[in-house]
Structures are given as C-alpha cells and as structure tokens.
BAGUMI-599696 format. One record per residue (C-alpha): residue in three letters; x, y, z. Coordinates in steps of 0.5 Angstrom, whole numbers, plus 500, padded with zeros to 3 digits. Each point is the difference from the previous one (the first is absolute). Example, Ala and Ser with C-alpha at 12.3 -4.5 7.8 and 13.67 -1.06 7.14 Angstrom:
residues 2
ALA525491516/SER502507498/
This chain:
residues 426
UNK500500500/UNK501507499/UNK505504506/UNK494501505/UNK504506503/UNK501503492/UNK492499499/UNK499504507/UNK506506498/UNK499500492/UNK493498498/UNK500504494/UNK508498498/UNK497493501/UNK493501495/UNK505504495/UNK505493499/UNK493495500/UNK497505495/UNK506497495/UNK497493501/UNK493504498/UNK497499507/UNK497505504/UNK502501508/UNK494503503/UNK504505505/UNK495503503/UNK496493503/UNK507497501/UNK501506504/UNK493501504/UNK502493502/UNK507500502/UNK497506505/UNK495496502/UNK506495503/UNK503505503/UNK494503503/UNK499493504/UNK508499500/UNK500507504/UNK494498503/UNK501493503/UNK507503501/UNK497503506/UNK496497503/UNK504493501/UNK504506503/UNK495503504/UNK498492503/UNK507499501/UNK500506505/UNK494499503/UNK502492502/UNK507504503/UNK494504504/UNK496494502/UNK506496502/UNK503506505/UNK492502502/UNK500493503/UNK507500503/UNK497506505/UNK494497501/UNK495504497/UNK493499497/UNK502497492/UNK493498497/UNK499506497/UNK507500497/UNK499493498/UNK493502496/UNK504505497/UNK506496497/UNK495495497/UNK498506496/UNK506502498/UNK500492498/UNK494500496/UNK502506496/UNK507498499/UNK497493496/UNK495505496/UNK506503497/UNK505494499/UNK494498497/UNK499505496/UNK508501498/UNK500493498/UNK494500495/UNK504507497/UNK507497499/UNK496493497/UNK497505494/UNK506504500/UNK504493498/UNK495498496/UNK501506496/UNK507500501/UNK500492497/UNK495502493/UNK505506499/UNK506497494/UNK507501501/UNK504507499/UNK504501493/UNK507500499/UNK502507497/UNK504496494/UNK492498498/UNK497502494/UNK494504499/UNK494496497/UNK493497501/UNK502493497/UNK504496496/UNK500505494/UNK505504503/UNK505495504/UNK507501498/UNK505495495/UNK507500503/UNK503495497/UNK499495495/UNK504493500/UNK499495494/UNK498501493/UNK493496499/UNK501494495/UNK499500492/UNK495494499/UNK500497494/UNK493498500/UNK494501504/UNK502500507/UNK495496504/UNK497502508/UNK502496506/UNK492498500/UNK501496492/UNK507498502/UNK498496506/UNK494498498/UNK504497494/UNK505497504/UNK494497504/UNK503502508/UNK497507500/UNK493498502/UNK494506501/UNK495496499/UNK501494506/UNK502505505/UNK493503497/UNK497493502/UNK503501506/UNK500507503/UNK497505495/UNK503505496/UNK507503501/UNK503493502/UNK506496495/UNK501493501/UNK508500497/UNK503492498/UNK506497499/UNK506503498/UNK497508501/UNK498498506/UNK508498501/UNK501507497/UNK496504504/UNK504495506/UNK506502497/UNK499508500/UNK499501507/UNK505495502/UNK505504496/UNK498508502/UNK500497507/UNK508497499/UNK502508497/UNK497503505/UNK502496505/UNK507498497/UNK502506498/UNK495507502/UNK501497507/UNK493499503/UNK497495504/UNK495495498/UNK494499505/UNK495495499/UNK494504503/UNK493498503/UNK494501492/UNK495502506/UNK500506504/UNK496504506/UNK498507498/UNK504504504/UNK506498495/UNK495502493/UNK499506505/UNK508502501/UNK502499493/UNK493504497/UNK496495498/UNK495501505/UNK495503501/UNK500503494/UNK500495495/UNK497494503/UNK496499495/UNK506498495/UNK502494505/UNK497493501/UNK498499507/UNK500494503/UNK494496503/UNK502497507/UNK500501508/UNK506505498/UNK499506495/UNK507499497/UNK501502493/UNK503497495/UNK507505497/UNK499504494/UNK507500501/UNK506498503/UNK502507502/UNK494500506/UNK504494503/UNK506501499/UNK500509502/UNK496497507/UNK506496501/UNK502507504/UNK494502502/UNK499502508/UNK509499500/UNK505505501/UNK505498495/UNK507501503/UNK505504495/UNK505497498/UNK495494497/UNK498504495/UNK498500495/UNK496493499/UNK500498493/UNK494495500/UNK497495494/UNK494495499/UNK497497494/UNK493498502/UNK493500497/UNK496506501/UNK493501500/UNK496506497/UNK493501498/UNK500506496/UNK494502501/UNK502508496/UNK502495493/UNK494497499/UNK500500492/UNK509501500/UNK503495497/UNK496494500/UNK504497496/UNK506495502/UNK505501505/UNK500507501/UNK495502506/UNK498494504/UNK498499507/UNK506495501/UNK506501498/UNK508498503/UNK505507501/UNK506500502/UNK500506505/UNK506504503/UNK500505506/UNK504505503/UNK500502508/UNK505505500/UNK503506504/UNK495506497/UNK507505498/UNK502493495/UNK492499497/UNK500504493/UNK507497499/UNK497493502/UNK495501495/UNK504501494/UNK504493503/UNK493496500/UNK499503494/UNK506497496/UNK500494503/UNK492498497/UNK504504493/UNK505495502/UNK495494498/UNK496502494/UNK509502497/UNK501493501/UNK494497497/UNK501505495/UNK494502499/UNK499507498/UNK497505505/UNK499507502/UNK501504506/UNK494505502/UNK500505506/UNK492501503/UNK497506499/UNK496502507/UNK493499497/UNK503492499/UNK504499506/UNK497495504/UNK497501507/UNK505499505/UNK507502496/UNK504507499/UNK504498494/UNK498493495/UNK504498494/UNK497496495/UNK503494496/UNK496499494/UNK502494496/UNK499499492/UNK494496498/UNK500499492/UNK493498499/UNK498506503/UNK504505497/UNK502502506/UNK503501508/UNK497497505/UNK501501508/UNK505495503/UNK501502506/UNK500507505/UNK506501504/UNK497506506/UNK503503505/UNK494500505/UNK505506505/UNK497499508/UNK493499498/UNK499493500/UNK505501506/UNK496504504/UNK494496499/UNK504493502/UNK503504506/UNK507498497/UNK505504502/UNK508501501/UNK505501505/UNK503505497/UNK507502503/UNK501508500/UNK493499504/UNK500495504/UNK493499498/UNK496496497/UNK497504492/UNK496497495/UNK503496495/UNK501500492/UNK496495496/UNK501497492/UNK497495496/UNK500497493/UNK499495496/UNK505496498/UNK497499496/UNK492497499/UNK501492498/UNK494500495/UNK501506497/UNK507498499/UNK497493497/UNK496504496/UNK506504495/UNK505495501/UNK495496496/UNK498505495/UNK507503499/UNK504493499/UNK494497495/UNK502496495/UNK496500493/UNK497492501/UNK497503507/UNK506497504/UNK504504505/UNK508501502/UNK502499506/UNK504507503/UNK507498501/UNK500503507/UNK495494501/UNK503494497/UNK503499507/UNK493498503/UNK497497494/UNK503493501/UNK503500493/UNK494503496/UNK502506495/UNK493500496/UNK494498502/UNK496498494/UNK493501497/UNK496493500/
C-alpha cells in the first residue's frame, strides 16, 4: 500500500501521481476521513488518560480510608466512554484501510505517460523474425496436426480455456521449464522453491491480488478458504511477510516453476483460441527482495535474466516499457517482454518484469533492518516471468515449424529431450 504518512501529509501529490494511471483519489472524502480517525485518536487518547488518572485517585481515596463508591461509578463512565471510542476508532481505521488496499501503487517518474497500451515505449529489440518459405501455421494447427495438443478432451474434461499436451510436446514444455530453472538457478543466482499452489487471503491481499481482483481468482471450496495461486509471485513474496530480514541476507533472489490459475474473467472473447489465455498454465516466476536503494538496479537485472531465455531459445523478441494507463496495480515500473508469433504477424506478451517498491512490503509487514538506522524499514519487492512456459510453447512451435508441420527442437533443449531433435508430423 501507498506510505500512509505520504496520504495523511500529501494527498494532492499522491492524486496527482494516480492521475498518470487514470485513476481519480477523492482527496476531500479520504481527508474527511483521515479527520474522523484523528478526532477519535485524540478522543480515546484522553479518556484512556482520564481513567487512568482517575484509578490512581480511587486507589489513594481508598488508602485514606474514604467513601469511594462515588469514585468507583464515575470510573465506569470513564470505561464506557473510552469502548465507545475505541470502537469508533476502530471502524474508521478499518474504512481508511479498505480504502488505502483498493488504491494502486504510485509511478515511477521514469513511466511514460498514456492511457494504454497504444502508448507504451519500445526500448529494444532482439532477433529478426524468420522469413517463411511458405504459409506459417499457428500453434493450434501445428499441434492438433501432430495429434499431442488437444483442445477438444480438455474441453471434455474441463471447458473452455484448458489444452491436454501429449507426448514429445509435453516433454517440450517439461524441457522448457527445466531448462529456465537451471539458467536462473546456475547462473543468475537464484534460489528455487517449491511452493505451496493453495494460498490463504492474507497472501492475495499482500502481493494485491485481494481485494481488488477476486474476481480473477479461483476460490476453492472446503472447510479452508485458500485460493489457488494466480502466480508463483504470491507465495514466493510472502516468504518475507511478517519478517524482518536481516541486511546482510540480502538481496533474496527466488525462483519457481509451477501451474498458475486465473479466471480471466475481464477477457472474455480475447484469445479463444489455442494456448495464448488459459485459466491453467505453468510459469517459471522470479522474485527479487531487496534493499530499497539497489531495487531499480535490480529490475534491470531481472529483466535481463528473463531476456536471457528468450536469447538462448532464439527466438526473436521485444523489450516495452509501460506507459502509466497500462502498468499494473500493484507495480511503479513494468517492463514487458514480447515474444514474435509468426501467425499473428505480431509480438506478444511473454513475461512482465516489475518493480513493485515497498507497496507490497507495506501490505506484508515485510521489512528490513536497515544498519544506518538501526530500525526496521519496508523492503523492495521485484517479480518476472522468467518467463511464461506455454507461452514459450507456443512461439517455439511457431518460429522453428518445418513446412511438413514437424518441429525442430532448439538447440538449447536438446539437453532435455532425450535425444529428440524433431518432433515429427504424423
């Protein structure tokens, strides 16, 4: 969340910076509000310091020996008041942090400006895009061809959104994700996690999944309300939360392949075909906890180290910095890695590398102990994909299509493919 002591001391800095994102702060109901808490702050202030005084007189009235029934009555008025207006207290702090949960994280001054994706900025470009012979195919007519991608069982077996991957594909996809955990975990210095898939609401609520977007989640029925992760990013950030992280441990460089689950319920009628927007597909997820001085250096790290794999699989790729009308809720900075797609003529979303500051810190209670202080202080928090598995399925079938419909296996892969160079048409 959003520095409570910047809303309270500059609410109209704090609008101005979520105007970029196209969102409007209502300064004046957030202000009648933060003087509301502060009346009953003040309030209970003093009459938990009026009982307190007035106990001290019972206690020497009784010494002496006196009369202290009257005393007595007048202290459980006191009580009574002093309940009215921790109660009070306590029903505007819990508006005031309902608000503060649903407001999205300040900009980055390096963000452009735009209301969406029209305007976000290209800063490189890596890879020319393959000059087809023929007619390239999409992933859905490649793998249906093959016979191991299979829309309609999954169908059958679970609706819409879902693929059923066979045989040497489904070694493909295995082969990708082990291969992007052994670069990050080899060579970029991260540390892999298995983590829990099924998460309690405290966790959506500190990376910001909750509760503003329950509605993209899948909640699951049981004595428990857990929720399955939309992201390794939720568990893997709350490996911090409620700590204070010593300085020298730091940075924390985490990595984890695993399903994710998402609804998608604001892309109904996007990509309804193939692989692109499912509600279950595998990501290879990096996180970053850092010291909040090395974060924006850090983001540039992360986002190399995802670069890193779209380099190796050659596939050709574009780097995009957000604009503020496109960067996600709870991030200041979000770069974008957009992989080619020859049958769509065009890049698309691979991976979002973020650099999420103390917002998500704040919300976790995740902090620091930071040495020139001596106090604990939020931490930074970073995620990317590193990057999405089916996603990278999906251009690796597309850009290293044969005309026969087979597919040669990068070189990169090889490794884990048990030999398998080509995975041929039927």
């Amino acid at each position: 969340m959003i520095d409570p002591k910047l809303l309270r001391s500059a609410p109209e800095e704090v609008a101005h910076n979520l105007a970029r994102r196209g969102y409007r702060l209502d300064v004046l109901a957030l202000q009648a509000l933060e003087d509301k808490r502060r009346h009953w702050q003040i309030e209970s202030d003093r009459l938990r310091a009026a009982r307190n005084s007035h106990a001290k007189a019972v206690g020497q009235a009784r010494g002496r020996g006196e009369e202290i029934a009257p005393l007595t009555r007048a202290g459980e008025e006191f009580a009574e008041q002093l309940t009215i207006a921790d109660n009070e207290l306590f029903l505007v702090q819990a508006a005031l942090e309902r608000w503060q949960l649903e407001l999205p994280n300040l900009l980055h001054e390096s963000v452009p400006a735009g209301s969406d994706e029209t305007a976000n900025v290209e800063v490189a470009r890596q890879g020319t895009p393959r000059a087809f012979e023929f007619e390239p195919r999409d992933h859905v007519a490649l793998g249906e061809a093959l016979g191991q991608l299979d829309f309609e069982a999954a169908g059958r077996i679970s609706g819409a959104r879902f693929t059923v991957i066979r045989g040497a594909l489904a070694r493909l996809q295995r082969a990708l994700a082990q291969f992007m955990l052994d670069l990050h975990t080899s060579e970029h210095g991260y540390t892999e996690i298995y983590p829990p898939y099924l998460v309690a609401a405290p966790a959506l609520i500190g990376t910001g999944q909750l509760p503003k977007f329950e509605q993209d989640l899948f909640a699951v029925r049981g004595e428990q309300p857990f929720y399955l992760i939309p992201t390794a990013e939720v568990p893997l950030t709350n490996l911090v939360r409620e700590q204070i992280v010593e300085a020298a441990s730091l940075p924390l460089k985490l990595v984890a392949h695993t399903p994710c689950f998402r609804s998608e319920a604001g892309a109904a009628g996007r990509d309804t075909r193939g692989m692109i927007r499912q509600h279950q597909f595998d990501k290879v997820e990096l996180v970053q906890i850092v010291r909040p001085a090395d974060s924006y250096a850090a983001l540039e790290a992360l986002r190399g180290h995802a670069e890193q794999v779209l380099q190796r699989l050659e596939l050709p790729y574009r780097t995009v910095l957000l604009c503020g009308g496109d960067v996600g809720f709870a991030s200041a900075k979000t770069y974008d890695l957009e992989v080619w797609l020859p049958s769509q003529g065009k890049y698309r979303e691979i991976s979002s590398c973020s650099n999420c500051e103390a917002f998500q810190a704040r919300r976790m209670q995740a902090r620091w102990r930071n040495p020139e202080s001596g106090r604990p202080e939020p931490l930074h928090t970073l995620n990317g994909s590193g990057v999405a598995v089916g996603r990278a399925l999906v251009a690796v079938l597309e850009n290293y299509q044969n005309e026969d419909g087979s597919i040669r296996v990068p070189a990169v892969l090889l490794p884990y493919m048990g030999g398998v160079a080509r995975i041929g048409a039927r």
